[in-house]
Backbone as JSON Lines, residues from 0, in Angstrom:
{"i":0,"aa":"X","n":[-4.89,-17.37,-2.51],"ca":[-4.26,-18.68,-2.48],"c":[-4.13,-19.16,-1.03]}
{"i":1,"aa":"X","n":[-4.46,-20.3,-0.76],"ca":[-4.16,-20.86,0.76],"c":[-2.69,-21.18,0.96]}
{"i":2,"aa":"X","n":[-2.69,-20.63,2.43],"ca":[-1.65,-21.46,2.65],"c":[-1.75,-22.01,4.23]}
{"i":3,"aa":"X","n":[-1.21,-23.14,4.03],"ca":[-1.36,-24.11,4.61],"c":[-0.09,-24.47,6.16]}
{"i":4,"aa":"X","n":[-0.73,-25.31,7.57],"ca":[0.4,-25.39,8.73],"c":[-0.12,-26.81,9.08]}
{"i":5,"aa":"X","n":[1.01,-27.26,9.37],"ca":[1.02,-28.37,9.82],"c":[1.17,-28.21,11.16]}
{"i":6,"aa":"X","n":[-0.14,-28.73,12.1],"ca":[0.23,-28.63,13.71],"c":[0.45,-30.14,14.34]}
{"i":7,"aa":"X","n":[1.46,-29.86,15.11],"ca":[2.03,-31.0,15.57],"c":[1.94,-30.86,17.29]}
{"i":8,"aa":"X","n":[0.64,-31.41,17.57],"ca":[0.26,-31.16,19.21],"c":[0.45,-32.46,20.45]}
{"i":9,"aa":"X","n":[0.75,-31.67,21.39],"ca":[1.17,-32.39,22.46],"c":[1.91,-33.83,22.03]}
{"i":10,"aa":"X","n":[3.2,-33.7,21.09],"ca":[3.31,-35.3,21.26],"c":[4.82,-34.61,21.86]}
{"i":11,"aa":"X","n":[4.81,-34.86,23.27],"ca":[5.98,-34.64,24.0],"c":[6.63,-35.72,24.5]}
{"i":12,"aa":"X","n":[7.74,-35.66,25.06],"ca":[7.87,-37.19,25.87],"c":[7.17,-37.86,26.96]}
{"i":13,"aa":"X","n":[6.76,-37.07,28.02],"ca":[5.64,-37.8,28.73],"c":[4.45,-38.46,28.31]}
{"i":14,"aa":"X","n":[3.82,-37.25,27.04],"ca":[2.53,-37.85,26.73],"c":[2.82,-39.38,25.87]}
{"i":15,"aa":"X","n":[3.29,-39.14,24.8],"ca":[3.71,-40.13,24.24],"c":[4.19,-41.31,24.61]}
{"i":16,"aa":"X","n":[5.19,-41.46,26.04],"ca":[5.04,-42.17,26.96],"c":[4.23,-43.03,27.4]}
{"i":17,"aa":"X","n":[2.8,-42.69,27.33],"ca":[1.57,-42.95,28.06],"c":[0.96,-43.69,26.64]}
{"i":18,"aa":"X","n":[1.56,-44.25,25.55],"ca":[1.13,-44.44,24.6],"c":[1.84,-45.74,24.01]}
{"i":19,"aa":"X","n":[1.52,-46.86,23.9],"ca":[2.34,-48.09,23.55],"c":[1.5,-48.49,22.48]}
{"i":20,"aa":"X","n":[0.01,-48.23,22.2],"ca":[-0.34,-49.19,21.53],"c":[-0.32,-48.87,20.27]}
{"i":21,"aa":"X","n":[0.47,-48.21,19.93],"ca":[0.52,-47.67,18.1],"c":[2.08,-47.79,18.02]}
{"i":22,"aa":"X","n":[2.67,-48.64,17.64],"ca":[3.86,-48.05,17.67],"c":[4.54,-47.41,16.63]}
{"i":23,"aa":"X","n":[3.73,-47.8,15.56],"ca":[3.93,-46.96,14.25],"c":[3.99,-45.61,14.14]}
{"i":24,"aa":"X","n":[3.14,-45.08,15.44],"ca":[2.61,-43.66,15.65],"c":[3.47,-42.3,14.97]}
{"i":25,"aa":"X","n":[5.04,-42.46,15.85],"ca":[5.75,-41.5,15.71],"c":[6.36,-41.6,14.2]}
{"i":26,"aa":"X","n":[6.61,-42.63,13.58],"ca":[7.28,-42.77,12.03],"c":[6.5,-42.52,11.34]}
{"i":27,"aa":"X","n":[4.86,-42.71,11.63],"ca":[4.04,-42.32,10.22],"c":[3.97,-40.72,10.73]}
{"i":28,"aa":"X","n":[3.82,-40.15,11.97],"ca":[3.54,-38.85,12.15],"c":[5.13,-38.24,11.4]}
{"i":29,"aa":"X","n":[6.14,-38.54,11.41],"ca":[7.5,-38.05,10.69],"c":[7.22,-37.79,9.2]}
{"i":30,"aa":"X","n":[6.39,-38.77,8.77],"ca":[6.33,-38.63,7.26],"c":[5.26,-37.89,7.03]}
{"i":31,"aa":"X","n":[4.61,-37.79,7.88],"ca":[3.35,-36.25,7.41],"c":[4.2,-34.85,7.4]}
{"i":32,"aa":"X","n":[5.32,-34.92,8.21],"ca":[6.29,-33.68,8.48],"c":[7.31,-33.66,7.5]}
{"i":33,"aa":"X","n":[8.01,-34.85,6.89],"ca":[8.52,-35.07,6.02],"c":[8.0,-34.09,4.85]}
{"i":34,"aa":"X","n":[6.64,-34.52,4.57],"ca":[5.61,-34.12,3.4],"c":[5.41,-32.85,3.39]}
{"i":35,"aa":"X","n":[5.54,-32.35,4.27],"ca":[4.84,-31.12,4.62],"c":[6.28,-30.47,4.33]}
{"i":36,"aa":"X","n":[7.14,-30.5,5.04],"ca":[8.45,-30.07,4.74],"c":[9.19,-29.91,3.35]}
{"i":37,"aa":"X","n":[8.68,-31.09,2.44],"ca":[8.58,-30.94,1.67],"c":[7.73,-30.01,-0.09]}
{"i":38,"aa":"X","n":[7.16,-29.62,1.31],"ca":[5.96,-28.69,0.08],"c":[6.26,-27.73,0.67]}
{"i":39,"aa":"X","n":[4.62,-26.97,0.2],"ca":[4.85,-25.54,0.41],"c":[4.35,-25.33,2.1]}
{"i":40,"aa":"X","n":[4.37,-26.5,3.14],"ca":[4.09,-26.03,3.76],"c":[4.21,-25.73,5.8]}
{"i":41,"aa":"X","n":[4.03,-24.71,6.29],"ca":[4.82,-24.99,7.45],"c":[4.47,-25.65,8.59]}
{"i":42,"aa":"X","n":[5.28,-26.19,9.1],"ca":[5.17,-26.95,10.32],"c":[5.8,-26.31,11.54]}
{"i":43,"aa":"X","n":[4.55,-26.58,12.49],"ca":[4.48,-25.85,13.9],"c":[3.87,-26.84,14.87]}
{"i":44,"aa":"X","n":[4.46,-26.65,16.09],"ca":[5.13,-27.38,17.47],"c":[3.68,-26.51,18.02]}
{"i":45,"aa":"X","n":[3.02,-27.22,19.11],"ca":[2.02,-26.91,19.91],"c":[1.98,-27.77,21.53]}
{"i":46,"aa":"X","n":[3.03,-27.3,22.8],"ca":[3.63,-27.93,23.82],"c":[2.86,-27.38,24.93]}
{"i":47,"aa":"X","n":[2.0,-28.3,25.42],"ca":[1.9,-28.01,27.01],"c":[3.26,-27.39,27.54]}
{"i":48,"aa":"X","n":[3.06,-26.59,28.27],"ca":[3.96,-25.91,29.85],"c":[3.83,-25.06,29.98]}
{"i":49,"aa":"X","n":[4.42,-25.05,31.68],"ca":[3.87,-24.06,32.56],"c":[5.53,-23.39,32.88]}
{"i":50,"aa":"X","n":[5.24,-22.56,33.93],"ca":[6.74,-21.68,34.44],"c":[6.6,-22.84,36.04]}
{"i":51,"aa":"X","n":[7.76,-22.46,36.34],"ca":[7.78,-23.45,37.38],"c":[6.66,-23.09,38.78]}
{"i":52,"aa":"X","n":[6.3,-23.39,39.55],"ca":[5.18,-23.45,40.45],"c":[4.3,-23.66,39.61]}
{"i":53,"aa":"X","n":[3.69,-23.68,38.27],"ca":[3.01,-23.68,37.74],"c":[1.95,-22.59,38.56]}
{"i":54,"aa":"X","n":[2.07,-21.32,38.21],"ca":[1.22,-20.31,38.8],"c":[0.14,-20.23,37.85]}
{"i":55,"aa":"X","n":[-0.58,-20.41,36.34],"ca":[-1.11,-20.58,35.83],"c":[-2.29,-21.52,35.77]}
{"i":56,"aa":"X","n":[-1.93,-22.68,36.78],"ca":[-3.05,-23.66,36.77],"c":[-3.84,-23.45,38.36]}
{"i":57,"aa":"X","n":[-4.4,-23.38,38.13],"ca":[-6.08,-23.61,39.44],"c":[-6.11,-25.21,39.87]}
{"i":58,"aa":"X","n":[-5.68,-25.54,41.47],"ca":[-5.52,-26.22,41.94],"c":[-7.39,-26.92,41.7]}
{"i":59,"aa":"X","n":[-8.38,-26.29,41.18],"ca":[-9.56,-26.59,40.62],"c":[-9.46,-27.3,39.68]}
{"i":60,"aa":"X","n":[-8.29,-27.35,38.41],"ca":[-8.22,-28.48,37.25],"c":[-7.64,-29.62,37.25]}
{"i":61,"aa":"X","n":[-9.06,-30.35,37.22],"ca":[-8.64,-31.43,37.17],"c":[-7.32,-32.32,36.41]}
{"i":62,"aa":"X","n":[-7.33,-31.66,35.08],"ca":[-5.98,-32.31,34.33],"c":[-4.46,-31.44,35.04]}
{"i":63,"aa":"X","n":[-4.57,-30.19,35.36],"ca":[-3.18,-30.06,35.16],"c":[-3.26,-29.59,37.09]}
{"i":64,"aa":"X","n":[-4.46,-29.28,37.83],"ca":[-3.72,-29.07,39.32],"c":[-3.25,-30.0,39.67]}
{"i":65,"aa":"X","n":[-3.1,-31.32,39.88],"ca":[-2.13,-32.38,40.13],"c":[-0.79,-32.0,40.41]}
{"i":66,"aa":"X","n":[-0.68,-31.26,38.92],"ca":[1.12,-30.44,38.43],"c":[1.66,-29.48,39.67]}
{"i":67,"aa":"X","n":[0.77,-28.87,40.01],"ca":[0.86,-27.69,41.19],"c":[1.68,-28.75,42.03]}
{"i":68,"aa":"X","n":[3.62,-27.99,42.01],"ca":[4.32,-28.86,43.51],"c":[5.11,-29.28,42.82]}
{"i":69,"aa":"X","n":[5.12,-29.62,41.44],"ca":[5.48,-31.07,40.95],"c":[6.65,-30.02,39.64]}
{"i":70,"aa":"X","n":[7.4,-30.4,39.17],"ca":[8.47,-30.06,37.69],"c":[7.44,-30.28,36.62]}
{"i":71,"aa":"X","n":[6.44,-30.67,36.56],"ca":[6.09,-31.61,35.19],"c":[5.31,-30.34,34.53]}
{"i":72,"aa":"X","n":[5.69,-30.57,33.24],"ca":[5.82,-29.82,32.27],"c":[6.43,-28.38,32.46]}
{"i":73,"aa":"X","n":[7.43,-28.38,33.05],"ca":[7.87,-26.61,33.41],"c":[9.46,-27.05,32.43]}
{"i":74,"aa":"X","n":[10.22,-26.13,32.75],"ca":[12.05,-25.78,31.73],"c":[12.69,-27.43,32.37]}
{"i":75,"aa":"X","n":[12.15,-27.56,33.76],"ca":[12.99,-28.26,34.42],"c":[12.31,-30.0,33.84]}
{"i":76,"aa":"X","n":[11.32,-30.14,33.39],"ca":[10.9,-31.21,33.42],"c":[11.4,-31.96,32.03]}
{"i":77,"aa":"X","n":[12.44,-33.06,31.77],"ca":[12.76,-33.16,30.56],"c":[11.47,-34.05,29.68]}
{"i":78,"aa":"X","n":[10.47,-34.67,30.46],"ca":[9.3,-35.03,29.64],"c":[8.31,-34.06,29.0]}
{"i":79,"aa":"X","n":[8.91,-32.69,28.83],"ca":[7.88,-31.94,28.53],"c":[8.87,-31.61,27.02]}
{"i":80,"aa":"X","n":[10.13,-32.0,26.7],"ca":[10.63,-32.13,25.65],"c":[9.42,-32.63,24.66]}
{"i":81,"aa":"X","n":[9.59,-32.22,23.39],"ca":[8.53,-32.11,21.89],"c":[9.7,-33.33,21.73]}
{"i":82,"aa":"X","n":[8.97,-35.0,21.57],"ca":[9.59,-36.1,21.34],"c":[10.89,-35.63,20.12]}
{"i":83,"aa":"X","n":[12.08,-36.39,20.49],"ca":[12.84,-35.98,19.73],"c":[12.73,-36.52,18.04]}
{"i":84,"aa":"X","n":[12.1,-37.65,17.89],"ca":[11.48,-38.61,16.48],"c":[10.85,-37.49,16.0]}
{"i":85,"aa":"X","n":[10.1,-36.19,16.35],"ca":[9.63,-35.56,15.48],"c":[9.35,-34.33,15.57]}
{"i":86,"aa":"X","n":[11.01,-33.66,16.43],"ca":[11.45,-32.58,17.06],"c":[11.16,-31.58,16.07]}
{"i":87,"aa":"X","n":[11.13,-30.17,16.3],"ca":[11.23,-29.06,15.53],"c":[12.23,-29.28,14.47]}
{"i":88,"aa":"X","n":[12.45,-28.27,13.18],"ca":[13.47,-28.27,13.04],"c":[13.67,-26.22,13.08]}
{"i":89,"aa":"X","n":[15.17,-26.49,13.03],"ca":[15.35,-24.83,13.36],"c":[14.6,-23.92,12.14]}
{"i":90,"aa":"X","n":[14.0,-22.77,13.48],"ca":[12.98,-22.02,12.66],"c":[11.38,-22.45,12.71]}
{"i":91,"aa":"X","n":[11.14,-23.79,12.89],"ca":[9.85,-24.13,13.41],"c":[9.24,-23.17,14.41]}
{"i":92,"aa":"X","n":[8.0,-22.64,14.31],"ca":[6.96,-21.99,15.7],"c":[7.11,-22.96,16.52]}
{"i":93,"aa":"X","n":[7.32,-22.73,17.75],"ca":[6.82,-23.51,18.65],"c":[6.0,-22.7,19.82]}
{"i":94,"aa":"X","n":[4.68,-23.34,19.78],"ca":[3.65,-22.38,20.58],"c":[3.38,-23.1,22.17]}
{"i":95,"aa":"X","n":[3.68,-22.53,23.06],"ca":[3.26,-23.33,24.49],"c":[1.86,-22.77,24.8]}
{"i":96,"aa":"X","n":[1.5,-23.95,25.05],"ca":[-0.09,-23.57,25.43],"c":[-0.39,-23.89,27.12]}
{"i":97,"aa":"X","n":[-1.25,-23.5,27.54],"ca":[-1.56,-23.58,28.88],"c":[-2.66,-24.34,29.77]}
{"i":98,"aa":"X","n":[-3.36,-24.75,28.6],"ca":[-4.7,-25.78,28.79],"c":[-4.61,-26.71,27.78]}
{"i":99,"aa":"X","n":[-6.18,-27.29,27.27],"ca":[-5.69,-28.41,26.53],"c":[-5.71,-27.82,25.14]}
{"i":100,"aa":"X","n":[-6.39,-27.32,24.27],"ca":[-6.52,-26.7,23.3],"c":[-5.44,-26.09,22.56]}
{"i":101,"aa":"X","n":[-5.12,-25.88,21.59],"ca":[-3.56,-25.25,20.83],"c":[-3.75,-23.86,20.66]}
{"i":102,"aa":"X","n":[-4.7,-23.17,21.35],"ca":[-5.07,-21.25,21.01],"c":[-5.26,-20.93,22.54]}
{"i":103,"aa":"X","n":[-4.57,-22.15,23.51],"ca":[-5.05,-21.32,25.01],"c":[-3.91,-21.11,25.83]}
{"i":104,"aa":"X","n":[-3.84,-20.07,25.4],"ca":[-2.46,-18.9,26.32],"c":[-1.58,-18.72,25.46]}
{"i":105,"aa":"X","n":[-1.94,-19.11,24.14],"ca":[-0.64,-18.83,23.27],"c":[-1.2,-17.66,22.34]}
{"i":106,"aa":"X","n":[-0.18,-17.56,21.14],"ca":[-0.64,-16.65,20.41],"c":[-0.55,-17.08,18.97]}
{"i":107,"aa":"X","n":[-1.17,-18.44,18.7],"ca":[-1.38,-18.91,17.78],"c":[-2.4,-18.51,16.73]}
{"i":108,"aa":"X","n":[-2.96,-18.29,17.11],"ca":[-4.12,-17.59,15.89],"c":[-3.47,-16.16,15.1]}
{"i":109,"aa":"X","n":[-2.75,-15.5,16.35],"ca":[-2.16,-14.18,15.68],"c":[-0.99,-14.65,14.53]}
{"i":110,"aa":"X","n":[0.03,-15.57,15.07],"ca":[0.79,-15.84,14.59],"c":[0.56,-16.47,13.51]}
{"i":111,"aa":"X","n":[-0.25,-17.63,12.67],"ca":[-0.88,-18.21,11.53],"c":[-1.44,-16.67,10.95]}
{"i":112,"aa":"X","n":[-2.41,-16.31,11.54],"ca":[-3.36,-15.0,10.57],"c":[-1.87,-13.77,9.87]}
{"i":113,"aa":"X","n":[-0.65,-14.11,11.2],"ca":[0.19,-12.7,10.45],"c":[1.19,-13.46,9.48]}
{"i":114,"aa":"X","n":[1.25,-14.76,9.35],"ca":[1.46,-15.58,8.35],"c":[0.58,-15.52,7.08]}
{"i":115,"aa":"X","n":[-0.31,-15.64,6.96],"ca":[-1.29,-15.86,5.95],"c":[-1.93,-17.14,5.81]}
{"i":116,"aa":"X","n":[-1.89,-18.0,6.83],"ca":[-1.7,-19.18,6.55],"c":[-3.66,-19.39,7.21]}
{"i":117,"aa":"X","n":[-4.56,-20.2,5.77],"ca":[-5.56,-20.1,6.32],"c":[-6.42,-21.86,6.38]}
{"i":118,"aa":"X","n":[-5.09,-22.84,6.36],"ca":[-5.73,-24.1,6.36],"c":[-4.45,-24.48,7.3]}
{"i":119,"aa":"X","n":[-5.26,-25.16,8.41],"ca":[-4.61,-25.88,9.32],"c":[-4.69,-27.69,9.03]}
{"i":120,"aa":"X","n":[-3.39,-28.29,9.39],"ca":[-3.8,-29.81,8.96],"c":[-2.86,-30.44,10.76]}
{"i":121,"aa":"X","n":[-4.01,-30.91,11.19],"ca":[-3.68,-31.08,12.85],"c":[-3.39,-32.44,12.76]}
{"i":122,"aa":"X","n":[-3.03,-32.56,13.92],"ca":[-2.45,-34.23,14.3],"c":[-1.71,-34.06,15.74]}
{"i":123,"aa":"X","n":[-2.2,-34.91,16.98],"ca":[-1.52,-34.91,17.96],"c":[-2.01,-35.81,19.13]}
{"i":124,"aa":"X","n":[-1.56,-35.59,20.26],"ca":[-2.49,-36.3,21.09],"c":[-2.81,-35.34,22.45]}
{"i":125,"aa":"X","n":[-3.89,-36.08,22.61],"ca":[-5.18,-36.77,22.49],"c":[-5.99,-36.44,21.75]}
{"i":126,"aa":"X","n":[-6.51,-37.53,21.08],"ca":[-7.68,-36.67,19.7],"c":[-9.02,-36.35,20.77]}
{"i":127,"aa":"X","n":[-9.14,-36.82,21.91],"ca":[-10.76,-36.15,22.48],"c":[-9.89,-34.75,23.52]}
{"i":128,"aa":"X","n":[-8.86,-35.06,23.34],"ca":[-8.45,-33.67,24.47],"c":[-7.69,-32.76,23.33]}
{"i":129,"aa":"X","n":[-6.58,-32.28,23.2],"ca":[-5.85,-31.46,22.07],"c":[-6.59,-31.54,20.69]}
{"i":130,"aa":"X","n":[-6.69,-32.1,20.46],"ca":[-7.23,-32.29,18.77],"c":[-8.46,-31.68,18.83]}
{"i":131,"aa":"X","n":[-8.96,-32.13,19.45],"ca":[-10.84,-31.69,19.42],"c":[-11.02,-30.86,19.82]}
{"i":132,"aa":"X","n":[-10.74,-30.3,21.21],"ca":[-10.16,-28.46,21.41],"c":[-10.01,-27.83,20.36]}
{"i":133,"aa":"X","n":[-8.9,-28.36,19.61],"ca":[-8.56,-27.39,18.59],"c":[-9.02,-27.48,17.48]}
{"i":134,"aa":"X","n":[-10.18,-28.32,17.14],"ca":[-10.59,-28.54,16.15],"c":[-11.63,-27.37,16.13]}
{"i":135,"aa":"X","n":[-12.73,-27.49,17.22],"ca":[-13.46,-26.47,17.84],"c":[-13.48,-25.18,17.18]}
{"i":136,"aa":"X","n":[-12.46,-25.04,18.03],"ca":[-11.74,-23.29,17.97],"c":[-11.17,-22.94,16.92]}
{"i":137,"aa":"X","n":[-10.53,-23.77,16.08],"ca":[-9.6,-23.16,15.09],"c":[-11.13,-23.21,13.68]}
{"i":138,"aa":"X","n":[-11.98,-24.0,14.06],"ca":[-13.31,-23.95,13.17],"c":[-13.8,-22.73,13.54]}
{"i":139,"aa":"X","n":[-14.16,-22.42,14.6],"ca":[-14.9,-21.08,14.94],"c":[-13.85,-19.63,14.96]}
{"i":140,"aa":"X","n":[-12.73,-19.78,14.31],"ca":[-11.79,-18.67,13.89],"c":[-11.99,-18.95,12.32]}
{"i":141,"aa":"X","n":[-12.39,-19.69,11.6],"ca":[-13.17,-20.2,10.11],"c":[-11.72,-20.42,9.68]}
{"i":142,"aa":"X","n":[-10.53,-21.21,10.04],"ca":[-9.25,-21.8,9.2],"c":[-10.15,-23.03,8.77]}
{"i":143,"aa":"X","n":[-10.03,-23.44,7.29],"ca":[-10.0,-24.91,6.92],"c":[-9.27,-25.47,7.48]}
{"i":144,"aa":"X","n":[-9.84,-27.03,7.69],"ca":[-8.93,-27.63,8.57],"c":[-9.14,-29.85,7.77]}
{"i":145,"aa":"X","n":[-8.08,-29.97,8.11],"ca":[-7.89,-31.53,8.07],"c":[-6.99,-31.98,9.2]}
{"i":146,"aa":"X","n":[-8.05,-33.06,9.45],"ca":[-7.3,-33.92,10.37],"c":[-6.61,-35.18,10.34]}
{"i":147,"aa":"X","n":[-5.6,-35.62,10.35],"ca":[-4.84,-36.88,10.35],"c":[-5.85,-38.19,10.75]}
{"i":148,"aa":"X","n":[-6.42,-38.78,10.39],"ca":[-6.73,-39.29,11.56],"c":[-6.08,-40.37,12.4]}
{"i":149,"aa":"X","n":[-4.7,-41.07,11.41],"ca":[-3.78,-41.71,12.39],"c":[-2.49,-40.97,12.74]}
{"i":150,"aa":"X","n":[-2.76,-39.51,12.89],"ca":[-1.68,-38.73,12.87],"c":[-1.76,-38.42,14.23]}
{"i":151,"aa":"X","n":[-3.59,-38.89,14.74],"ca":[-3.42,-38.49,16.09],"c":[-3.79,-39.97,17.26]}
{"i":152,"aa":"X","n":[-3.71,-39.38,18.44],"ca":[-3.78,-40.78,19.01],"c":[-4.83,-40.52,20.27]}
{"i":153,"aa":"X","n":[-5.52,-41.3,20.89],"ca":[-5.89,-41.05,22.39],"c":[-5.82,-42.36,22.93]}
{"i":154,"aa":"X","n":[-6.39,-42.35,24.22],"ca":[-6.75,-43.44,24.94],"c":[-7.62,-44.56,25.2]}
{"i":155,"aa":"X","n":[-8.49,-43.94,24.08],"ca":[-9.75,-44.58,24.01],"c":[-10.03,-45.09,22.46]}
{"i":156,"aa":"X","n":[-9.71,-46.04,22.09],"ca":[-9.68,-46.06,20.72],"c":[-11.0,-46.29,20.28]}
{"i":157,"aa":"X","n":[-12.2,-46.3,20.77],"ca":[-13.58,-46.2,20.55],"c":[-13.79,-44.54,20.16]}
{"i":158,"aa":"X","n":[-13.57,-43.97,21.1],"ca":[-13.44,-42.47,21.38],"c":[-12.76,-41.79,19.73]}
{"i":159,"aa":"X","n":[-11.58,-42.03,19.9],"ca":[-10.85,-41.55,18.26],"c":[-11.76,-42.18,17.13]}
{"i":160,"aa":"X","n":[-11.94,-43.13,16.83],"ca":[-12.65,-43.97,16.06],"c":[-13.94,-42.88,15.63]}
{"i":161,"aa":"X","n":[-14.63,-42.55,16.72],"ca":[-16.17,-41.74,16.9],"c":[-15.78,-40.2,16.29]}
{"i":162,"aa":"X","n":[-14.87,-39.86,17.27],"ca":[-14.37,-38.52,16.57],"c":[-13.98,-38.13,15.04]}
{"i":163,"aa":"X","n":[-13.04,-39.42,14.48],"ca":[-12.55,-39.21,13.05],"c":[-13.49,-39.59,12.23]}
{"i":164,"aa":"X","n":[-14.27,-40.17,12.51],"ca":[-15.51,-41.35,11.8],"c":[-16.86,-39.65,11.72]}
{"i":165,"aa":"X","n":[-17.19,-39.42,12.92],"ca":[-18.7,-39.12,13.45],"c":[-18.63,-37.61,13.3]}
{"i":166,"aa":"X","n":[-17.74,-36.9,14.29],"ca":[-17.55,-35.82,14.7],"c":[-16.96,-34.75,13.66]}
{"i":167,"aa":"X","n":[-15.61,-34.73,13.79],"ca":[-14.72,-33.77,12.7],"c":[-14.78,-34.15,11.41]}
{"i":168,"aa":"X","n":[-15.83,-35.36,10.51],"ca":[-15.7,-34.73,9.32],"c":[-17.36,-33.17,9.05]}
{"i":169,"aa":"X","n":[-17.47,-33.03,10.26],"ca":[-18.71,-32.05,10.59],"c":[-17.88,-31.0,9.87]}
{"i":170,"aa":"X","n":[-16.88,-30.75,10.43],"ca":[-15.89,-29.24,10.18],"c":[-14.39,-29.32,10.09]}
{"i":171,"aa":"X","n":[-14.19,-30.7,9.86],"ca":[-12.62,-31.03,8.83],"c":[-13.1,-32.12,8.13]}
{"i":172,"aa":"X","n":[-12.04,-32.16,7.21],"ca":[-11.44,-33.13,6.03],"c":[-10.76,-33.82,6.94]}
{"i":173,"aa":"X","n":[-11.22,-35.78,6.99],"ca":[-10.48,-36.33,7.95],"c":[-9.68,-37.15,7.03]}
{"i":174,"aa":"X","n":[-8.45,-37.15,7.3],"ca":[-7.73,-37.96,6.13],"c":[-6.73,-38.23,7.0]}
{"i":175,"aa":"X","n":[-6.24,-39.6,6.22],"ca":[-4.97,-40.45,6.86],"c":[-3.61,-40.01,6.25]}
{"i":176,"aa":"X","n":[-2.59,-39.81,6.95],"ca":[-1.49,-39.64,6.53],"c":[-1.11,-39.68,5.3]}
{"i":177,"aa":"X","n":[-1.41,-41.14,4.99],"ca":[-0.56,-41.74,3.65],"c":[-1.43,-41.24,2.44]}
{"i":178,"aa":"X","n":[-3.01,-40.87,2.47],"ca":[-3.91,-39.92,2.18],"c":[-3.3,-38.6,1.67]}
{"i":179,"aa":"X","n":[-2.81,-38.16,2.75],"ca":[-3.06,-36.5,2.78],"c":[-1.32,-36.58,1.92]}
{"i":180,"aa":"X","n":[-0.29,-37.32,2.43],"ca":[0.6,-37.56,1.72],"c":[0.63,-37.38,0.2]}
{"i":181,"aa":"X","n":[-0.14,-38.42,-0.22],"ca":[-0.11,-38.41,-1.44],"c":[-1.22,-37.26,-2.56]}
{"i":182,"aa":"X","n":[-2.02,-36.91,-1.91],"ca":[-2.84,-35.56,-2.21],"c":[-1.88,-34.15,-3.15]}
């Protein structure tokens, strides 16, 4: 029998921040958690951060050496808070990851496999950075997978469009919230 996780990636307060043009974003992503909460199935937190100096990142990466110097995303940085609209609730996994992907530096794969849990249903942002990372990887660990596709967001709405449209129905089920909701 499958069982099934709801991943809820990078929507922290900074990133989300960086995000105006959906504003629906965070209330329809609540009711996929709602849903999920409601069934049989669990929901898990997937957060950029680092320890403070950020000793983990290579002043070589482009996305996160910037951070090197800086609070952002470390204990101290309060934008690295998991938005409070669609916070954990107690007992939720919450996995910190260290790059962009939801299986890099964490121990997410162990933790789902010592669950039993063998269908992932993702949603987060950025769908060409977090999402698609993890779409990747969590395909080449063979979890079934579905993707939100307004569950997630990026910057490029050509880009998401290509991805949910072109790309991930290659190796997910791309379905919309109110979709997968009612399923």
């Amino acid at each position: 029998m499958a069982k099934t996780a709801l991943l809820v990636m990078d929507v922290q307060r900074a990133i989300v921040s960086r995000f105006d043009s959906d504003p629906a974003y965070l209330s329809r992503l609540g009711r996929a958690i709602a849903h999920a909460r409601a069934g049989d199935v669990t929901v898990g937190y997937v957060a950029v951060g680092f320890r403070a100096g950020h000793p983990e990142v290579s002043p070589a990466n482009p996305t996160f050496g910037p951070m090197i110097g800086t609070d952002a995303f470390t204990a101290a940085d309060p934008g690295a808070e998991i938005h409070p609209s669609v916070a954990p609730a107690p007992g939720d996994p919450v996995f910190t990851k260290k790059r962009v992907g939801a299986f890099s530096g964490t121990d997410l794969d162990l933790a789902l496999r010592s669950s039993g849990i063998t269908d992932l249903v993702l949603t987060g942002i950025s769908t060409s950075g977090c999402v698609l990372t993890t779409v990747r990887q969590a395909f080449d660990l063979d979890y079934r997978l579905t993707v939100l596709s307004d569950g997630c967001l990026d910057a490029d709405d050509e880009v998401h469009r290509i991805l949910t449209t072109a790309v991930f129905p290659r190796q997910a089920t791309v379905l919309t919230v109110a979709e997968w909701s009612s399923a």
